[in-house]
N, C-alpha and C positions, 0 to 999 in steps of 0.2 A: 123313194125313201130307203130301199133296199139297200143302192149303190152307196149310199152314205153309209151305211153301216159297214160294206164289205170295205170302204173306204175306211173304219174305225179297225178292223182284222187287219187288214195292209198297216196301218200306220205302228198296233203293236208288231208287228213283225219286223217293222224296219229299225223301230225300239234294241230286239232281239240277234237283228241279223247283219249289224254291221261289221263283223270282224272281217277282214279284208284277210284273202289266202293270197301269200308275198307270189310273183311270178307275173304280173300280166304280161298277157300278149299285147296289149297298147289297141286292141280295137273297138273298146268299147268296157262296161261294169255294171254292174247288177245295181240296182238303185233298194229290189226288193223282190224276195221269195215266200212263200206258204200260199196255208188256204185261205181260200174265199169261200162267201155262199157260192151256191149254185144258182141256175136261175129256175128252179121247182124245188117243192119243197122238202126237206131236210136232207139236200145235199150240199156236197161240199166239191170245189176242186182246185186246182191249184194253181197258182197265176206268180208269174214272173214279170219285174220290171226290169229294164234294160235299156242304159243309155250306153249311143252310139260314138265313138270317136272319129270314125272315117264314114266315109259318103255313107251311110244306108241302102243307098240305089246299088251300091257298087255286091250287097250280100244277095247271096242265092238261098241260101238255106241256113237256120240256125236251130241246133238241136240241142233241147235242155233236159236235166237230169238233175236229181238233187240226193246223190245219194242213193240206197237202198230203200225211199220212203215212196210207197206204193204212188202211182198215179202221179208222178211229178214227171216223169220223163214223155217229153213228145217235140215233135218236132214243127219246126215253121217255115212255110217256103215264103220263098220270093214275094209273090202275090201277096201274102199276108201280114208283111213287115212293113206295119203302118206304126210311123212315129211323129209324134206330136214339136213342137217349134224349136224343142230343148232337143230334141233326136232322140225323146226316148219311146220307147216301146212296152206295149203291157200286154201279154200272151196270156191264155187260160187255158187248159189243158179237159181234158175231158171229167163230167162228171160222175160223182160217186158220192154213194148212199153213203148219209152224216149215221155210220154205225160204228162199232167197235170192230166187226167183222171187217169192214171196207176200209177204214182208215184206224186201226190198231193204233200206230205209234202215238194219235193224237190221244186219246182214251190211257195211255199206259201211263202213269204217273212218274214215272222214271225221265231226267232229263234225255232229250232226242238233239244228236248234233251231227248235222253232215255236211259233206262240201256239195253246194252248189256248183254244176258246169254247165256254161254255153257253149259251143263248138260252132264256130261262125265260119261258112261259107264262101269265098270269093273266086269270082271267073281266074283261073292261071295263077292261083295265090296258093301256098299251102295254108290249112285251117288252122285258126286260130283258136286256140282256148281262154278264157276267162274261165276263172273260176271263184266263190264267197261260200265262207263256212257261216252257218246257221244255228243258231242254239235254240230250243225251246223248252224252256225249265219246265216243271209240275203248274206252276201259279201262271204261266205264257198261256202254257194249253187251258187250263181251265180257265181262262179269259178268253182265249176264243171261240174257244165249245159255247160258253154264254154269250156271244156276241153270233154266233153263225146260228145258233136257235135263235136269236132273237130276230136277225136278219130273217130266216124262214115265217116267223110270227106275224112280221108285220109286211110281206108278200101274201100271206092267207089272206090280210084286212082290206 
């Protein structure tokens, strides 16, 4: 029941997060960035989608950042670059307590906007960047915040 809801946070964020930053590097685009629940409760953390343009088998590492907004940056090897039929990929980054203290920017009522970066890995290639900017007004976050309590509400039941 969870996943459908972290499914309902992914969906407004992609709502939010389509402005495309002009530049790809042609290996791939971000499909979707923010929080999700966590999988305990009243946390949060941060999950990136990402489709692929070239082989997927072909990357070693991809390392994502979103900005200056706590807990979005981490990285992904090889091993763990599973993608679904479409070549995309959906990463979660480590969790953190759903507080004000842990995740500030979502709690601050002032609109939050940054550039999303992937940094894609390939054997004898130099890296590639992708990057997508991200907006989340006052009325994004406080539909989240209700949506990721709600997600933690119905993990307790």
């Amino acid at each position: 029941m969870s996943r459908a809801l972290r499914s309902v946070a992914v969906g407004l964020l992609i709502a939010c997060a389509q402005a495309g930053v002009p530049g790809s590097s042609g290996v791939g685009q971000f499909v979707s960035a923010g929080p999700v629940a966590g999988d305990s409760e009243l946390r949060v953390r941060w999950r990136y989608g990402f489709r692929f343009s070239v082989d997927p088998s072909s990357v070693s590492e991809v390392k994502l950042s979103c900005g200056a907004i706590d807990g979005s940056a981490f990285v992904v090897e090889g091993a763990d670059i599973h993608v679904d039929a479409s070549r995309t990929a959906y990463w979660e980054g480590p969790e953190r307590l759903l507080t004000e203290d842990s995740v500030p920017w979502l709690f601050d009522p002032e609109t939050t906007s940054e550039i999303c970066q992937a940094v894609v890995s390939r054997a004898e290639l130099p890296d590639a960047v992708e990057r997508m900017g991200v907006t989340f007004t006052s009325a994004v976050k406080s539909g989240m915040l209700i949506d990721l309590r709600l997600a933690t509400e119905f993990d307790r039941k």
